[in-house]
C-alpha positions in Angstrom: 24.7 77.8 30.6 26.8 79.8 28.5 26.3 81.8 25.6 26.3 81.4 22.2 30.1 82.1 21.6 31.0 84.5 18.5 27.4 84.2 17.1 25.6 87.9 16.7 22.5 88.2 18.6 19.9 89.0 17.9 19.8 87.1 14.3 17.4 88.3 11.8 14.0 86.9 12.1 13.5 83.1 11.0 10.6 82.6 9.2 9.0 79.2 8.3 5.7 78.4 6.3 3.5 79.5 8.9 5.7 80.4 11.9 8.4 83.3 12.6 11.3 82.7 15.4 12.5 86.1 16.9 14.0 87.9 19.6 11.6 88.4 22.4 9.5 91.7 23.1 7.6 93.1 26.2 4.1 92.4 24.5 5.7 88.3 25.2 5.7 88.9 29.0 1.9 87.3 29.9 2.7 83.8 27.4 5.8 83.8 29.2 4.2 83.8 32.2 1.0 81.3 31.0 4.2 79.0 29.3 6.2 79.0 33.0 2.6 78.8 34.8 1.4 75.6 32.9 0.9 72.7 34.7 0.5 71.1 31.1 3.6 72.7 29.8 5.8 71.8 32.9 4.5 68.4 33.9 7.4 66.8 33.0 9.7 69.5 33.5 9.4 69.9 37.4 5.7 71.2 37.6 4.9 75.0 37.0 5.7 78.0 38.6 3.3 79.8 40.9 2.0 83.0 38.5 2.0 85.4 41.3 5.5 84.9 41.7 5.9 85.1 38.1 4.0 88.2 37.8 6.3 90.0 40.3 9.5 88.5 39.1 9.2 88.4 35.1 11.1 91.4 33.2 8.9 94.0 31.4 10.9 91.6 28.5 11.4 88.4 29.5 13.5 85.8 27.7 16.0 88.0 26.1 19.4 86.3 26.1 21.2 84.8 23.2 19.4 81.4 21.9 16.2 82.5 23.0 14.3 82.6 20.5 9.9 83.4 20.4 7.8 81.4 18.0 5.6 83.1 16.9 2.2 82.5 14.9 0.2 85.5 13.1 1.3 88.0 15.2 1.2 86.3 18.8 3.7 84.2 20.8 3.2 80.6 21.1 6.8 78.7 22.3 9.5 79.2 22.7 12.4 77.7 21.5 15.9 77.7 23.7 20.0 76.9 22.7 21.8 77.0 25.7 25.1 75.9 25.9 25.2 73.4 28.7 28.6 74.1 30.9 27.4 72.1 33.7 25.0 69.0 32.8 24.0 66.2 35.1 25.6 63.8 32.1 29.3 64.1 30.8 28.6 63.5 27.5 26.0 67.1 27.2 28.8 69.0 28.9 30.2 72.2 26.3 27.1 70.9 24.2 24.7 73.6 22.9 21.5 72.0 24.3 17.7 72.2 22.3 15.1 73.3 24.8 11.0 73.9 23.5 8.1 75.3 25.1 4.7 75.5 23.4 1.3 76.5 25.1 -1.5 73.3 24.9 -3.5 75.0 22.2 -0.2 75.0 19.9 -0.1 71.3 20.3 -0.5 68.7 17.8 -0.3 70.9 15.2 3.6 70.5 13.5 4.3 73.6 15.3 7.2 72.4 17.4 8.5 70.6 14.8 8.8 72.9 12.1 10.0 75.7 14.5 12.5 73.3 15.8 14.1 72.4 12.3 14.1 76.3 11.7 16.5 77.0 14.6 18.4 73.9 14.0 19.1 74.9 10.3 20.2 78.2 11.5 22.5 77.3 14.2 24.0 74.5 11.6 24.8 77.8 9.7 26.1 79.9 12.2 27.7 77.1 14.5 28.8 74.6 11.5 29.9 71.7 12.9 28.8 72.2 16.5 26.8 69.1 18.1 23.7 69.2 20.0 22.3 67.1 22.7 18.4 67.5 23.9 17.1 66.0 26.9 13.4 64.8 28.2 11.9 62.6 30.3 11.4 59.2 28.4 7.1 59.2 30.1 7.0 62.6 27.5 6.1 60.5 24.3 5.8 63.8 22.1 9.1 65.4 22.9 10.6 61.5 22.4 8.9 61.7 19.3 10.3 65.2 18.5 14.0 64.5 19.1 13.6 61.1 16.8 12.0 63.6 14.0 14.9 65.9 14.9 17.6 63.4 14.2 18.5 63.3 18.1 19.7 59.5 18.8 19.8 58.1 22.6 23.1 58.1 23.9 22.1 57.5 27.7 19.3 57.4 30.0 19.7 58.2 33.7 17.0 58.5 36.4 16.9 62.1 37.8 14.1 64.6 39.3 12.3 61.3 40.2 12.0 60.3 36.7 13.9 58.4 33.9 15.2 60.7 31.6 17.1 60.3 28.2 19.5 62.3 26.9 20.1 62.3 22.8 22.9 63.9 20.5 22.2 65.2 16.9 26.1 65.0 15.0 26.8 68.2 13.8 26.3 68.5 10.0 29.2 68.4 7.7 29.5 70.5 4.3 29.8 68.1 1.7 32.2 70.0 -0.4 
């Protein structure tokens, strides 16, 4: 993964009805490590990470490239959102393709959270990448984050069976001006 290209990092913060995306921060490092540590979060990303390895291996800020973005919620961390450019991709069609990743803990789930943090960094790159498509992937067993793509505008353009699971890959069209 590449970054961003020309796009100036880190962006002001985005901030939604309840939730504010921004650049990550050293006070971040434990949800980080809770978010990489969950076997809830990563059960159908590969399973978590051990949290001793975490703890030794995590920056004092973790997270900090360009497209990473914290959610946050009052104050504290609870997701994060990722846009990676994807120069290498187990499907031809994601390659060059900024790629949506999201992270939430379990007690930020169910409530719109994703959703609405989602469409925030989606409106934002369509203003600072106009244009630009994006592809998402996720196993098609994670109902939510099938559910999240559709509400998204992410259509299916393939599904492939990788990591011992069948996985779908979607593509939101860039959006066009309409002047």
């Amino acid at each position: 993964m590449t970054e961003l290209g020309s796009v100036a990092w880190p962006p002001a913060p985005i901030r939604t009805e309840r939730l504010v995306l921004r650049e990550p921060e050293a006070r971040d490092r434990a949800t980080f490590i809770e978010l990489l540590a969950s076997p809830e979060v990563h059960a159908y990303l590969g399973g978590p990470r051990p949290r001793d390895e975490l703890e030794r291996e995590m920056p004092g800020v973790p997270g900090r490239w360009p497209g990473s973005f914290v959610v946050d919620l009052d104050g504290a961390m609870i997701g994060q959102i990722l846009l990676r450019r994807a120069t290498e991709h187990r499907r031809a069609a994601a390659v060059g393709k900024v790629d949506l990743g999201y992270l939430f803990l379990p007690r930020a789930w169910g409530f719109g959270y994703a959703a609405e943090a989602c469409a925030a960094a989606l409106d934002w790159f369509d203003g600072v990448l106009p244009g630009e498509p994006m592809v998402l992937a996720t196993q098609t067993a994670n109902v939510s984050s099938m559910r999240l793509a559709a509400k998204l505008g992410f259509t299916e353009v393939e599904r492939i069976h990788a990591w011992d699971a069948e996985q779908w890959l979607g593509l939101r069209s860039p959006v066009t001006s309409s002047s």
